[in-house]
Each structure stands twice: as structure tokens, then as C-alpha cells.
C-alpha positions in Angstrom: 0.0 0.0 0.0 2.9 2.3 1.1 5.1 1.9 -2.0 1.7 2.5 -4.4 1.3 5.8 -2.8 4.6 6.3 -3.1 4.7 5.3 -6.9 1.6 7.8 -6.8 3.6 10.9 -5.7 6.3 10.3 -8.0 3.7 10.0 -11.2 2.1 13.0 -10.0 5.9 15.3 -9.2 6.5 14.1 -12.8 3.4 15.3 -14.7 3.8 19.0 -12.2 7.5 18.9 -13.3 6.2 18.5 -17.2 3.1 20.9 -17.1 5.9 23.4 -15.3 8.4 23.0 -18.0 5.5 23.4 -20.6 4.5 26.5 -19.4 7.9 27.9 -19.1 8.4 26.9 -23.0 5.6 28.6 -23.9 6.5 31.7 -22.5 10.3 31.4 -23.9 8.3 31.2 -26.8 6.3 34.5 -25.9 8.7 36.4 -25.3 11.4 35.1 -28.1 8.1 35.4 -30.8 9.2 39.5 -31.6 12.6 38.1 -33.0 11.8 34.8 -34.3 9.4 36.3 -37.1 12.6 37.7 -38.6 13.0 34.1 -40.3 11.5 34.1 -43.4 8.3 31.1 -42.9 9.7 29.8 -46.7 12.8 28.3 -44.2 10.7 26.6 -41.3 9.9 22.8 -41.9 8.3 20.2 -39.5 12.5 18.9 -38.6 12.8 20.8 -35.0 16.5 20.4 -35.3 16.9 22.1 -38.8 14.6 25.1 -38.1 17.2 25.5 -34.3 20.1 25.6 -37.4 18.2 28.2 -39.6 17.6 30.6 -36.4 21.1 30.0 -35.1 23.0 30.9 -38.8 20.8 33.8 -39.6 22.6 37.0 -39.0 19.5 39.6 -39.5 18.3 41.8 -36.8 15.7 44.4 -36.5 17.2 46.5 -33.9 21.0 46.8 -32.7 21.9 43.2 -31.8 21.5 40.5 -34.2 20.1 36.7 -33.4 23.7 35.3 -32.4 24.7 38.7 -30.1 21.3 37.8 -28.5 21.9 34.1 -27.7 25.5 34.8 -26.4 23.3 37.4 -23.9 21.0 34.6 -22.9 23.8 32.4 -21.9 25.3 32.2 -18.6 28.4 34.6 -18.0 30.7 31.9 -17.0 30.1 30.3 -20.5 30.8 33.1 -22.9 34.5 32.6 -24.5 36.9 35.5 -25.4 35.5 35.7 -29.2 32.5 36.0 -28.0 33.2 39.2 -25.5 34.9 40.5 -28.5 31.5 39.5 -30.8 29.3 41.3 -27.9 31.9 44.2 -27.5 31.6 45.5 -30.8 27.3 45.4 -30.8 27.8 47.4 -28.1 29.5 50.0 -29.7 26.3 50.6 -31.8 24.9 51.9 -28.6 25.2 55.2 -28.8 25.2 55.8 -25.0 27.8 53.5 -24.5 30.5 54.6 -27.3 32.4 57.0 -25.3 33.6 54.3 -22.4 37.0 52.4 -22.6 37.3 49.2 -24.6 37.9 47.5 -21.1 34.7 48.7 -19.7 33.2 47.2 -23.0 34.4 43.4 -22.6 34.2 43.8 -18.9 30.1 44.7 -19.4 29.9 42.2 -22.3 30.8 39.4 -19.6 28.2 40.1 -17.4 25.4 41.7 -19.4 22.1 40.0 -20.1 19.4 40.3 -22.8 16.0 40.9 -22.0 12.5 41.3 -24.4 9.5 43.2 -23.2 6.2 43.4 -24.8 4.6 46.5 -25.3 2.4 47.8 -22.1 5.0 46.2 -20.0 6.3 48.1 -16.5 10.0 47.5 -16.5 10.3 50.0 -13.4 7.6 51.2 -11.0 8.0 54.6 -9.1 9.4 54.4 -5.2 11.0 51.1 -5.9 14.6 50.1 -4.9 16.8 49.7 -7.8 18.3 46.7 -8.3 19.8 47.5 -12.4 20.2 49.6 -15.2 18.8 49.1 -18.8 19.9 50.1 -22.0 17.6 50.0 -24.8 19.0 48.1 -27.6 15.7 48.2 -29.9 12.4 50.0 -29.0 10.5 52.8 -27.3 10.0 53.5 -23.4 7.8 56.0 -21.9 9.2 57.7 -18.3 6.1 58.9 -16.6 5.8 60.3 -12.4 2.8 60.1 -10.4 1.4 63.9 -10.2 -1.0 65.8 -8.9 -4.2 66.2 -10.8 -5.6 69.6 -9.1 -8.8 69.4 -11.6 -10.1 65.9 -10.4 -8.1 65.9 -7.1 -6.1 63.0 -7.6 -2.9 61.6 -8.2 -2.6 60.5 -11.8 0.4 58.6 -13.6 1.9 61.7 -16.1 3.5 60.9 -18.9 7.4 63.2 -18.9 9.8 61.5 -21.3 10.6 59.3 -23.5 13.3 56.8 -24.2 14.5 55.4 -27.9 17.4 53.3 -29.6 20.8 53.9 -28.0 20.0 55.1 -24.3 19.7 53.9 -20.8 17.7 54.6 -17.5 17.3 53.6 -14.4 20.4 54.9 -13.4 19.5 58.0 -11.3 18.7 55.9 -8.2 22.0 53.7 -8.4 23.8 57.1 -8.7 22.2 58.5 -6.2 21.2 55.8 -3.5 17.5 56.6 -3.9 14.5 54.5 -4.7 13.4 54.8 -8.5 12.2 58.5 -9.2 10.1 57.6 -12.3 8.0 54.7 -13.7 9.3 53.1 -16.8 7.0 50.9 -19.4 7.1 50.0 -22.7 5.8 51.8 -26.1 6.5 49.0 -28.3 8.4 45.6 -28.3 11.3 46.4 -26.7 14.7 44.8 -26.8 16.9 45.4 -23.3 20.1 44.9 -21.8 20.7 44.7 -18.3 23.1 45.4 -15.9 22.7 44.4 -12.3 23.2 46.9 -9.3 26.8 45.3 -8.2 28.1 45.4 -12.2 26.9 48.6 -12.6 28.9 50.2 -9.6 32.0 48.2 -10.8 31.8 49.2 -14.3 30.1 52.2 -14.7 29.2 54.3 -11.8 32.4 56.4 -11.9 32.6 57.5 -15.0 28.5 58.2 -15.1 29.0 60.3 -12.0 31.8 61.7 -13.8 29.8 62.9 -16.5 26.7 63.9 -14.3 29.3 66.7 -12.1 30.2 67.7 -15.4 26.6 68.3 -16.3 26.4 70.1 -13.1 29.1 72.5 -13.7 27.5 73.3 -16.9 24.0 74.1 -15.1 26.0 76.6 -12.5 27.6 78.8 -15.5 24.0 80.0 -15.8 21.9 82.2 -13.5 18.8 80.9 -14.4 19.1 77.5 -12.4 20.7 79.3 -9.3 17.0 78.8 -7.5 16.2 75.3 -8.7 16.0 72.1 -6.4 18.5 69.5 -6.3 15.3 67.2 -7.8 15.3 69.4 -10.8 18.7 69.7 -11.2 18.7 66.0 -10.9 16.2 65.7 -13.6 17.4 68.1 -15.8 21.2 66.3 -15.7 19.3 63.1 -16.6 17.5 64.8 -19.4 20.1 67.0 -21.3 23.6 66.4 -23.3 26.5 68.7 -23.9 27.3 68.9 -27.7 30.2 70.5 -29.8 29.8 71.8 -32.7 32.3 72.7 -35.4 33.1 76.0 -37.1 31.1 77.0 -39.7 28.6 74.3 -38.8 24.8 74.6 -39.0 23.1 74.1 -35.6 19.6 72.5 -35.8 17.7 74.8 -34.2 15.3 75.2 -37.1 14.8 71.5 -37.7 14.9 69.6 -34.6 12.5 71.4 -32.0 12.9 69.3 -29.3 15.7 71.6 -27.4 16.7 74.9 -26.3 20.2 75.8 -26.2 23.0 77.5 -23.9 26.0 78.4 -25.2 28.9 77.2 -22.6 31.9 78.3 -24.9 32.4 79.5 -28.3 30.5 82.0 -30.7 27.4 81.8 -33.0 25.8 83.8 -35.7 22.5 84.5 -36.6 22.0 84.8 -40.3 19.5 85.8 -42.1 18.3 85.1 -45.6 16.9 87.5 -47.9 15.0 85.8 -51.1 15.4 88.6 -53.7 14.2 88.9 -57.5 17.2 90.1 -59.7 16.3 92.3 -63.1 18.4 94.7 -64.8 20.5 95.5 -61.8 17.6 96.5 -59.3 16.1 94.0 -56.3 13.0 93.5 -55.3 12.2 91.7 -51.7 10.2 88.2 -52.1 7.8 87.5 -49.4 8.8 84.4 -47.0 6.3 82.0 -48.2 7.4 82.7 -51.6 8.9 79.8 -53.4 10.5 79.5 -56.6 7.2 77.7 -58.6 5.4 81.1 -57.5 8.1 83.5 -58.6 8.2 81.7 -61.9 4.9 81.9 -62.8 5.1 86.0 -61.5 7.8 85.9 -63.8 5.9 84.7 -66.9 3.2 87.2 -65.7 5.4 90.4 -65.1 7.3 89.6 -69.1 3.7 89.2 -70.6 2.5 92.6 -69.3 5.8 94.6 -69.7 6.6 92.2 -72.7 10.0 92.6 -71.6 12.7 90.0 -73.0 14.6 89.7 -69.9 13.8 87.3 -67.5 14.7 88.2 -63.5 16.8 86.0 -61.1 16.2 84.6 -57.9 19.1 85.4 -55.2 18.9 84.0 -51.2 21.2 86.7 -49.8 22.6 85.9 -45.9 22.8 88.6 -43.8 24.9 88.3 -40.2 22.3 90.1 -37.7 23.4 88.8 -34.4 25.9 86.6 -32.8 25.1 84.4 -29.7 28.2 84.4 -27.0 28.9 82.6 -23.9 25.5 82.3 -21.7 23.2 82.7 -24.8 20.1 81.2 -24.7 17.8 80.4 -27.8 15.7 77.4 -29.3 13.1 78.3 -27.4 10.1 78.2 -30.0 11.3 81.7 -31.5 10.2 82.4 -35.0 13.1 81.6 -37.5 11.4 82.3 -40.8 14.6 82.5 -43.4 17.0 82.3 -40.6 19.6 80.1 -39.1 22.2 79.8 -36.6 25.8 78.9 -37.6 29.3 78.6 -35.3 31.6 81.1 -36.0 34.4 78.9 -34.1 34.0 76.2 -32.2 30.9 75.7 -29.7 29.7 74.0 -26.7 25.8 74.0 -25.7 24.2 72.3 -23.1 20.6 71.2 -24.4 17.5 70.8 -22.6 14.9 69.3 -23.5 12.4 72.4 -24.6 9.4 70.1 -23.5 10.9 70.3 -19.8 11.4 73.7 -19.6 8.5 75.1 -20.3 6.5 73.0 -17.4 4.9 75.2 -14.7 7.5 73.9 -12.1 10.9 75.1 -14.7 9.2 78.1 -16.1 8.8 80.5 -13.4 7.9 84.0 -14.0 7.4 82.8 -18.0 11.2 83.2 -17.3 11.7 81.4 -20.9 8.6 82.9 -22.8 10.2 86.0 -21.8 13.5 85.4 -23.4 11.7 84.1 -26.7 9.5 87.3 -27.1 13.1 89.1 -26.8 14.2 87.1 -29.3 11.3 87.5 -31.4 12.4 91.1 -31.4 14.9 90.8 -34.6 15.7 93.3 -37.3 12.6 93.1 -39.6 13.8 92.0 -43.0 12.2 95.4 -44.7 15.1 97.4 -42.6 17.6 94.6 -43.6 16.6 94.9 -47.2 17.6 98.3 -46.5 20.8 97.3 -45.3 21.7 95.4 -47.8 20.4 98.0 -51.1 22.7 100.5 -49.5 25.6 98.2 -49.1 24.8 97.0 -52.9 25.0 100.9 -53.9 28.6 101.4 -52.1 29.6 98.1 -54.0 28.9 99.7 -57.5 29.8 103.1 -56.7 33.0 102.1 -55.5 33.4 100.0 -58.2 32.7 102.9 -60.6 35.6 104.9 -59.0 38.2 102.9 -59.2 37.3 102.3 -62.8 37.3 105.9 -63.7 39.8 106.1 -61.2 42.5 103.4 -63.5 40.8 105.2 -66.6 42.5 108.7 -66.2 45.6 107.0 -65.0 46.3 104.7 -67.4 49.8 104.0 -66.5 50.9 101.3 -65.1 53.6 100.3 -62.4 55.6 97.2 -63.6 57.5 96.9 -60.3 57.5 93.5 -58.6 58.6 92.4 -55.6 61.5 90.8 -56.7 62.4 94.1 -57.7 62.8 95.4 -54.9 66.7 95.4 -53.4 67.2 92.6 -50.6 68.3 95.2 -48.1 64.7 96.8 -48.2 63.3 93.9 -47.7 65.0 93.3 -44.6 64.8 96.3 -43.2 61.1 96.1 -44.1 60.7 93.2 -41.9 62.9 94.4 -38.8 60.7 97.2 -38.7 
């Protein structure tokens, strides 16, 4: 009776033990579906074993790691040989937050690192929890959001205030700071992760991160208009904002991407200004802004049919330096830039924050940056500039007319050279 029951137990640990590994196959297969799908359904057959050898040769990825980089992640650390650290280290060098650390922090964090796939919807980190890693999105999107204050319905409500894409990390404020997580953390899309535990992270990383985050802090001080902020917003804005050079004569953004405002920490800008002008017979005539070339054609055609002139004008974009931005400048802040642009005179340094950011009730003060974009609003309007620019063309062809006449009523001409000239005057020339 006694070994029956026994022989009972063990039938019925054995069919747990099966329904258990089931399950957990099931959900490998869950979780692993997002990347799977990249094989093409032409290659998978009924032979288990062949379709394991398709998936393991294919090199294709949708996001920064490829099938191979991801089953080295999913291995154990102790397993993973020196090629493939050196496989692993150069994926992550296609992390864009990671390419400025050494190549030994590299293969150190490719031996310990671990891959990790999240649906979309997912919470990978919940507000007031105590950190335990760090993530750095290999593939996907992640929205940061804080619980707030909702004043209108009188209750706390779970704001969105940033996002996350391709090449960054977070979740490292609180393992920097010794604090329990400041912001929740879930999933846009189908999101591809590495992780870094807490003990890895303060081996590897933490020194140089706080290294960078006091330099973000020294950058904040140069400028008066932080002096009054909390050490949570200075916290928030160090997460949030980068420190970018740009080269001489290079063309800063600040038309295109919308997303920041800029302080100049070093260096000189110009504001230049562009002038569309219509060219005939030696006079201009200002275009509007919203004037484009298909619409000055066809005034064209109409302006030669009613004159029934044979000349046909030009269209000139004239630059014009209005302004330059020095050291503590602050623009990108939603000004107007119709026909204008900002380029570096030598080379810059800007912080950037997030425009988004600063404009919330709690960064925004006074309106301290509305104010500063109405003053910047306040540019030379282009009539006065067009101005400008007739009279300059005017001192261009009247000067050009006297030294002409000038070269006409003396039409002799001084053959010297300087090889003419006697070695001793020369040298006495350059003493002085």
C-alpha cells in the first residue's frame, strides 16, 4: 500500500514537473516570438533540429543586436569565450550611449550583461521602488512617466514626462544617487533590453556616469537661471540633457529639430539671415517668405507678358549676419526663424534641454523662458535689412565705378615687382 502511494507521488511530481516546463516553454516562446518572425516562414519545416540551425545561422536583426549577439546574452556569463566578448563588444558600440567608455569597460560589461525582451504595455520600473539594475535599450521605445497631482479631479494621476528610444539607458539615477526609483518606466513597443545588475553597474560604470553627471552640473551653475532650482530638478534636468560640440562653420539645428533649447557654454554663434530677392536689370525687389520658386516663376511669366520685356529676372537667397550668440546665450526656445539660421563662428559648446521640460509650470517661473523668446522675437525686420543690404549694394557699385574711372585717367601702369625690390629693403622692411 505504502510503495503505491509512493509510486503515486512520484507520477504525479513528474506530470507537475512536465506541465511546469510546458508552461515555461511557452512563455520562452512568448517572449522570443518579436525576433523569431525575422526568419523568413519559406525556411521553417516540421525537422525541429533544422529550423534551431536556420535561427542560429541567420545574421539579420531588427534592432541593434543580431540573433547570435542575443543568444551569447542569454547564456550564462561563465560560458561566454573571449570571441564572443569580442563579438558582444563591438554590438555594443552601436549603442550610442555606451560609445564613449573604454574598450575595457566594454568586454568587462559584455561578460556580465544579459538580454531581456519586453512586450509593449509592460512596467519595466515602477516609481518608489529600490533599484536593483540599469537598462539600456537596444531596440524600441519607453515612456518615463511620475505620479502627479491632478488639481482638476483631485487626484494623483500617472503623467506621462519623457521618452526613451534606440541607443540610451535609464534607471540609473537611483543607483547614482542611493534613492528608490524617481520615475515609472513601461514599454511603447516591443522592446529589446540589456541589463546590468546593481553590483556590475557600480564596478563598471558608476564612476565614469557620475563623472559625467558633475560635469553636467558645472554646466548648469555657468547660468543664472538655475541658481533657484531644487536639487530634484537639477537632478532631472542632468538626466534629461547632453553637452554637444559643434564645429566651425557648422549649421546648428535649431530650425529642424524642436525638441531643445540651447545654452552656449563656450564659443561664438551667428544668426544669419536670408533674404529671397528677385534680380532684373540691376535692381532688387524683396520676395515674401512664403514665396517659393514655382510662385516667382509663374510672376515671372506674368510680369514679361504685361511689360513684354525679354529679360527674365533671377532669384538670389542673400545671408545677412544680424546677431551673434556668446557665452550664456540662450535660444531654441520656440522663436520664429522664418529665413534664418544659426551657424558657429568657431567652435561651440551647448548644453541642451529638453524644450518640452522647460517650459512646465515647475521650470518656467515668472514665464522666465517665454520672456526670453519674445526678446528674441524682437529681430531686425527684414524690410530694414533689405535696407541694409540695397545700400551696401550701392557702395559696392559706386566704389566699383571709382576705381574704374579712377584706373581710366591714369592709365599708367607700375611694372614693379617684388622681386624688384633690393634685398636690403626687404629686410629692413621686416625688422621694422
Amino acid at each position: 500500500m505504502g510503495s503505491r502511494k509512493k509510486t503515486d507521488e512520484e507520477k504525479l511530481k513528474r506530470c507537475r514537473l512536465a506541465k511546469f516546463r510546458f508552461k515555461r516553454l511557452v512563455h520562452v516562446v512568448i517572449c522570443n516570438r518579436y525576433w523569431i518572425t525575422e526568419i523568413e516562414d519559406r525556411e521553417i519545416g516540421n525537422n525541429v533540429h533544422r529550423n534551431v540551425a536556420v535561427i542560429g545561422q541567420r545574421l539579420t536583426h531588427k534592432g541593434t543586436l543580431t540573433i547570435i549577439e542575443k543568444e551569447i546574452l542569454n547564456s550564462p556569463p561563465a560560458e561566454r569565450t573571449r570571441n564572443h566578448r569580442r563579438l558582444l563588444t563591438k554590438a555594443l558600440r552601436r549603442i550610442e550611449c555606451l560609445r564613449d567608455i573604454s574598450l575595457e569597460q566594454l568586454d568587462d560589461f559584455a561578460g556580465c550583461a544579459t538580454f531581456k525582451y519586453f512586450g509593449a504595455g509592460r512596467v519595466i520600473l515602477r516609481e518608489g521602488q529600490q533599484p536593483h539594475a540599469v537598462y539600456f535599450l537596444a531596440n524600441g521605445e519607453v515612456v518615463v512617466s511620475r505620479v502627479r497631482w491632478d488639481n482638476i479631479y483631485r487626484t494623483y494621476n500617472d503623467t506621462p514626462c519623457g521618452v526613451r528610444v534606440r541607443g540610451q539607458m535609464f534607471g540609473e539615477i537611483a543607483l547614482l544617487h542611493h534613492c528608490p526609483r524617481t520615475a515609472t518606466c513601461s514599454t511603447a513597443t516591443d522592446c529589446e533590453l540589456l541589463c546590468l545588475s546593481r553590483k556590475d553597474f557600480d564596478r563598471i560604470l558608476k564612476h565614469t556616469l557620475l563623472e559625467r553627471w558633475q560635469q553636467m552640473q558645472l554646466a548648469l551653475e555657468r547660468f543664472d537661471y538655475f541658481k533657484y532650482w531644487t536639487s530634484a530638478q537639477v537632478r532631472e534636468c542632468c538626466l534629461l540633457s547632453r553637452i554637444v560640440t559643434f564645429e566651425s562653420q557648422q549649421k546648428l539645428p535649431v530650425d529642424t529639430d524642436k525638441t531643445y533649447g540651447y545654452f552656449v557654454l563656450s564659443g561664438l554663434c551667428m544668426i544669419l539671415q536670408c533674404l529671397t530677392v528677385s534680380k532684373r536689370s540691376g535692381s532688387y525687389r524683396l520676395l515674401p517668405i512664403a514665396t517659393n520658386e514655382s510662385f516667382v516663376a509663374k510672376q515671372t511669366s506674368a510680369d514679361l507678358d504685361d511689360s513684354k520685356l525679354s529679360q527674365r529676372q533671377t532669384i538670389e537667397h542673400r545671408f545677412i549676419d544680424v546677431g551673434t550668440f556668446g557665452c550664456g546665450s540662450v535660444f531654441g526656445l520656440g522663436e520664429t526663424m522664418p529665413h534664418r539660421m544659426v551657424v558657429a563662428r568657431n567652435r561651440v559648446q551647448c548644453l541642451m534641454i529638453p524644450r518640452g521640460w522647460l517650459l512646465e509650470k515647475e521650470q518656467n517661473v515668472g514665464n522666465t523662458w517665454l520672456r526670453i523668446r519674445m526678446k528674441l522675437d524682437m529681430a531686425i525686420p527684414r524690410d530694414r535689412l533689405f535696407e541694409l543690404f540695397m545700400r551696401d549694394q550701392n557702395w559696392q557699385r559706386y566704389r566699383k565705378t571709382l576705381v574704374r574711372e579712377f584706373v581710366h585717367r591714369n592709365s599708367r601702369q607700375n611694372l614693379t615687382q617684388f622681386a624688384d625690390v633690393p634685398i636690403i629693403c626687404q629686410i629692413e622692411q621686416e625688422m621694422v
